[in-house]
C-alpha positions in Angstrom: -76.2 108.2 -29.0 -73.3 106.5 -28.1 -71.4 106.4 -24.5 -68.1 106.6 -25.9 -66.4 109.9 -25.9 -64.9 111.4 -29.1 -61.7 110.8 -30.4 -59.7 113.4 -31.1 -56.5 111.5 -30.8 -56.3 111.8 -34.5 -58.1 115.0 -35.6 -56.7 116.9 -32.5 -57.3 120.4 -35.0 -54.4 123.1 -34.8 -51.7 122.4 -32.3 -49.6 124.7 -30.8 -45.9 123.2 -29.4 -44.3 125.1 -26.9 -41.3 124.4 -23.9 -43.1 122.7 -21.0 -42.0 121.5 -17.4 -43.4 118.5 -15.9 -43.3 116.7 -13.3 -42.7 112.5 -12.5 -44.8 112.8 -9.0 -43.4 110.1 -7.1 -45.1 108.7 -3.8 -43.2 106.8 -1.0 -44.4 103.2 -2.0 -42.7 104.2 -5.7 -45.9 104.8 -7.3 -46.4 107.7 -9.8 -49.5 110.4 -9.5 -51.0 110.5 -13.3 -53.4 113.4 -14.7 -55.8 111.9 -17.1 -56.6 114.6 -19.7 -59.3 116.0 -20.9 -61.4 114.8 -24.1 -61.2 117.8 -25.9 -59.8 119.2 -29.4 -56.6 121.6 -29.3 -54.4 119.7 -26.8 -52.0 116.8 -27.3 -52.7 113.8 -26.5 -56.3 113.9 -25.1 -57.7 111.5 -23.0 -54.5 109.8 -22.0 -52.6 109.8 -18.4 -49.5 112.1 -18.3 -47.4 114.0 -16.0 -48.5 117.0 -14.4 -46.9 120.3 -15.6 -48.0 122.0 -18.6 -46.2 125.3 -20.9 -43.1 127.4 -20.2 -44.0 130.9 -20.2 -41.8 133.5 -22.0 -38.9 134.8 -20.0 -39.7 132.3 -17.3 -37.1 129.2 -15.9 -38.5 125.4 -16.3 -38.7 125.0 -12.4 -40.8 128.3 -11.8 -42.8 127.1 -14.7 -43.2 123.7 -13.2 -43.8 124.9 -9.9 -46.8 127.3 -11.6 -48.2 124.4 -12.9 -48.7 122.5 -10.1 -50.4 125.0 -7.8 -52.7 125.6 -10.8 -53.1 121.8 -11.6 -53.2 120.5 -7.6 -53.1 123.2 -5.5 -49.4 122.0 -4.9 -46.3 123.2 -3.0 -43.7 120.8 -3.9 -40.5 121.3 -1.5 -38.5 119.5 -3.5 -37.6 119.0 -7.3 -34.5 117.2 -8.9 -34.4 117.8 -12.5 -34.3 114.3 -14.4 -33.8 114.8 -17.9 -34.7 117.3 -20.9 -36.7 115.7 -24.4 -36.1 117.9 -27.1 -39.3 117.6 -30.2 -38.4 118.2 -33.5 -41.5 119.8 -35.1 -39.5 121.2 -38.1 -41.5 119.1 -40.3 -44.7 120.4 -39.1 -43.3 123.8 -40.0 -42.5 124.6 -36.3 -39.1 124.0 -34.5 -37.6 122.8 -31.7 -39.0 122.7 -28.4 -38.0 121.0 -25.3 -39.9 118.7 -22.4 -38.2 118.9 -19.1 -38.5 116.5 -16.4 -38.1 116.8 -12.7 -38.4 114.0 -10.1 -40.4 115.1 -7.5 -41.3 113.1 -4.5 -45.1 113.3 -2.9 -46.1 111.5 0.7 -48.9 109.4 0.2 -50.2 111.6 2.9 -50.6 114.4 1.0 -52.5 112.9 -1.8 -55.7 113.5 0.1 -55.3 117.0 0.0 -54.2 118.0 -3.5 -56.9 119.3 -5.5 -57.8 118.8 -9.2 -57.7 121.8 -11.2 -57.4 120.3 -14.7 -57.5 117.0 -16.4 -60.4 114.5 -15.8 -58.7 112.4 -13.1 -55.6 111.7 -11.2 -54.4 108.5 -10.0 -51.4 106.7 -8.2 -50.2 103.8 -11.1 -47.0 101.1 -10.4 -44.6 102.1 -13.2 -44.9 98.8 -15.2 -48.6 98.4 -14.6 -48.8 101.7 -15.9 -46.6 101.5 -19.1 -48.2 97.9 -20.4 -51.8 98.8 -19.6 -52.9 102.2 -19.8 -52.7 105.2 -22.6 -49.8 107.5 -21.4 -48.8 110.2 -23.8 -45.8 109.1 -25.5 -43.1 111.4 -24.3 -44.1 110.8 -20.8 -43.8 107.3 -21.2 -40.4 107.8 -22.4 -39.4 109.3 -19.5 -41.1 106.9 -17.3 -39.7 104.4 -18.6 -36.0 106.1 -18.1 -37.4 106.8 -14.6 -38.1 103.0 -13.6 -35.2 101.4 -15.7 -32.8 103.9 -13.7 -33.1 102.2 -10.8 -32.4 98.7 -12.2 -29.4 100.2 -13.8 -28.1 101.6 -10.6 -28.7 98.2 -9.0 -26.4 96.6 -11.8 -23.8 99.2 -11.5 -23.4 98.5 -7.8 -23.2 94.5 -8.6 -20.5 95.2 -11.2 -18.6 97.3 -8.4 -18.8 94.8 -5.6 -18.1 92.0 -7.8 -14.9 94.3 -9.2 -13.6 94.7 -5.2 -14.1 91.0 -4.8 -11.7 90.3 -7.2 -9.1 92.4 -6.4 -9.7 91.4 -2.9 -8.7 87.4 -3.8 -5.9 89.0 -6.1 -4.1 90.4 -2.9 -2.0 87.6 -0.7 -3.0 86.6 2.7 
């Protein structure tokens, strides 16, 4: 009998697509809080990290949903949520339809790590964004996002170079 666990990666059985919320769990050091999912058949992705958050209900806002989610998956309050960006999936050619992925930034203190509770998934775990991205299974929507997440703040950095750089010129331009 082998040790390793099934992989249903590619014979996942029949899928279901539907709106979800989720959320990019961000301590104060910068790290992100991952859910490692479970091995099982009928989900996406299984046995990858993700984001915590899960399926829009019918007649129900992407907040509320997300907000659901995480009492259910942690046990979870979160005061605050920013919404990030929105990923709409195609699955047309599956014989679905469109369906959309929204993100929400949501800071976490370290702190309160210790007291969230695991309600679903096979693990959580604080990752660094790179270390994250180049070494570990992440569904691939959530890694798109992450991605945006950590790039975001490299391009704000750039931005504010450009404009400093821009008021030094006009500055010398000006006679003393």
């Amino acid at each position: 009998m082998s040790d390793r666990a099934p992989d249903y990666f590619l014979n996942e059985g029949p899928l279901t697509p539907g709106d979800a919320a989720v959320a990019l769990l961000v301590l104060d050091d910068g790290r992100y809080l991952m859910q490692l999912r479970d091995e099982k058949p009928g989900i996406f992705f299984p046995g990858h990290w993700g984001l915590f958050g899960g399926g829009v209900e019918p007649g129900e806002g992407a907040e509320a949903a997300l907000r659901r989610e995480l009492r259910e998956e942690l046990g979870y309050d979160a005061p605050t949520m920013v919404w990030f960006t929105t990923m709409t999936l195609d699955f047309t050619a599956l014989g679905g339809g469109p369906v959309e992925r929204h993100f929400f930034e949501t800071p976490l203190a370290a702190a309160q790590m210790e007291k969230l509770i695991l309600g679903e998934g096979r693990a959580m775990r604080a990752f660094e964004g790179p270390d994250l991205l180049a070494r570990e299974r992440v569904t691939p929507y959530d890694a798109f996002a992450l991605w945006m997440h950590l790039t975001r703040a490299s391009h704000e950095r750039a931005r504010r170079s450009v404009d400093l750089n821009e008021e030094a010129r006009r500055l010398q331009e000006f006679p003393r």
